[in-house]
C-alpha positions as CSV (number, residue, x, y, z in Angstrom):
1,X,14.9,-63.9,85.9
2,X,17.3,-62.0,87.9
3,X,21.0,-61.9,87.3
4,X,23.8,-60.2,88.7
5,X,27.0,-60.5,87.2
6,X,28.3,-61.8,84.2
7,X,31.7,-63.6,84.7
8,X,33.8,-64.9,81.3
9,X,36.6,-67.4,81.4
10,X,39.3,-66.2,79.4
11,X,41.9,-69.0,78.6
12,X,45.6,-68.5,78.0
13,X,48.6,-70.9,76.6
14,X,50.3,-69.6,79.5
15,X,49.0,-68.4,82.4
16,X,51.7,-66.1,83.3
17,X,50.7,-64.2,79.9
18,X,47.2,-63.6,81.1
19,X,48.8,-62.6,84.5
20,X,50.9,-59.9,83.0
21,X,48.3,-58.1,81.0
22,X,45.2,-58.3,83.9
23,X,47.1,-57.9,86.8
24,X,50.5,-55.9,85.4
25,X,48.6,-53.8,83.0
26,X,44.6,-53.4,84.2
27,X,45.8,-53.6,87.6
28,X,43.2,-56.6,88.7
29,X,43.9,-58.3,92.2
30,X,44.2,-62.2,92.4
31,X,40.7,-63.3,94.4
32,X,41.3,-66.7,94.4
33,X,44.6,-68.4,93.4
34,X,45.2,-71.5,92.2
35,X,48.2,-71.3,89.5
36,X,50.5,-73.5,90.6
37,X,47.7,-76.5,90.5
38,X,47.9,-79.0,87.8
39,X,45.3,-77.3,86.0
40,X,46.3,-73.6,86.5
41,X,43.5,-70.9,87.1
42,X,42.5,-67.9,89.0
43,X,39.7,-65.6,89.8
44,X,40.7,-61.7,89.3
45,X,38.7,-58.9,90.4
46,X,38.7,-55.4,90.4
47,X,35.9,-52.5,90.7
48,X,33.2,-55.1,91.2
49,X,34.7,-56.8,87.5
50,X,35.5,-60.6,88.0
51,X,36.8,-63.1,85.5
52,X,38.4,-66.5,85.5
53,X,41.5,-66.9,83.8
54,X,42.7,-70.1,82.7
55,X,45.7,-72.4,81.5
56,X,44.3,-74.3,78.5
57,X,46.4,-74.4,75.1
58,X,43.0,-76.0,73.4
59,X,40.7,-74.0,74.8
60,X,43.5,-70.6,74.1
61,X,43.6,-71.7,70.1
62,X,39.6,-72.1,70.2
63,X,39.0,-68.8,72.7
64,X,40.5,-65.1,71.5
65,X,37.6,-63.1,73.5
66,X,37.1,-59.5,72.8
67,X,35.6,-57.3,76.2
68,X,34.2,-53.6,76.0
69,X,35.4,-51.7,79.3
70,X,33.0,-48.6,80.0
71,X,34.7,-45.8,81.8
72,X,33.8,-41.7,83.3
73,X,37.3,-40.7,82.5
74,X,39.0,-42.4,79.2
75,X,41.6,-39.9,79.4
76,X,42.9,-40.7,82.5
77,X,43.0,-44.4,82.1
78,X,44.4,-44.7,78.7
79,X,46.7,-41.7,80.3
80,X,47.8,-45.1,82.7
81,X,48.1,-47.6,80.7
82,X,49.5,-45.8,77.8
83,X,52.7,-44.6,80.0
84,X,53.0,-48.4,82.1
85,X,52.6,-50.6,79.4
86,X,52.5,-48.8,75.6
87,X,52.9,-52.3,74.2
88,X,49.7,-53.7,74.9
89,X,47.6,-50.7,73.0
90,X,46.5,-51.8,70.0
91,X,47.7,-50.9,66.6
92,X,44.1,-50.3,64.9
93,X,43.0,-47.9,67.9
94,X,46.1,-47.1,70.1
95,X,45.1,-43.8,70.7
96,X,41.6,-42.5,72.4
97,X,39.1,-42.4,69.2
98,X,35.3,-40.7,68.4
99,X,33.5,-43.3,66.9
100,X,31.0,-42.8,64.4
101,X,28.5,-44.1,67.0
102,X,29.3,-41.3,69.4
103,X,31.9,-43.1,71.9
104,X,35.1,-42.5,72.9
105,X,37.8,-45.8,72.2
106,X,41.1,-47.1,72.3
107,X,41.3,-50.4,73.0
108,X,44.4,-53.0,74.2
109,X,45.6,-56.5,73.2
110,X,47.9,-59.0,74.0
111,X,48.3,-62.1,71.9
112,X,44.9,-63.5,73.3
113,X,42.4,-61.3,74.4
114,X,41.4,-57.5,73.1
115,X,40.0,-54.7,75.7
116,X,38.3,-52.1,74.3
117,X,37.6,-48.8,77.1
118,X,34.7,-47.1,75.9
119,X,33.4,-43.7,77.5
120,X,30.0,-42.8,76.3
């Protein structure tokens, strides 16, 4: 079996929400757009990364999905998103952290989904 990708669908209350934090904060670009539809989605994508981010206030209350991020150069992207938007690092690791299994963390949240950026 060959795969290729893994693509999650991250639901949201409120699309907008989602929006703010993968576009506004992580800086993914809007592949495919359909937001205004009656059911709201949209594909983002950035650095080969693709997910599809949904309206669903069922789904949201069932759904609060947790993604590792692997990076070269933690510093410089918690150096980012620390100075654009401070209020979406997390309070339990808001700063870069060794782990006791030898990785460098911090991660982010908003009210739905955590990102954890890992440099090994």
């Amino acid at each position: 079996m060959n795969v290729d990708k893994l693509i999650p669908n991250v639901y949201y209350t409120n699309i907008a929400e989602g929006l703010k934090f993968f576009t506004g904060c992580l800086q993914f670009s809007i592949a495919h757009d359909e937001i205004q539809s009656n059911e709201p989605f949209c594909v983002l994508e950035k650095d080969g990364l693709q997910l599809f981010l949904f309206e669903n206030a069922k789904l949201a209350k069932e759904h609060q999905p947790e993604f590792r991020l692997v990076t070269k150069d933690i510093k410089a992207v918690y150096a980012k998103v620390a100075a654009s938007h401070p209020e979406f690092l997390h309070p339990n690791l808001k700063e870069i952290t060794l782990r006791p299994w030898g990785a460098k963390e911090f991660a982010l949240r908003d009210h739905q989904v955590c990102i954890i950026f890992q440099e090994w």
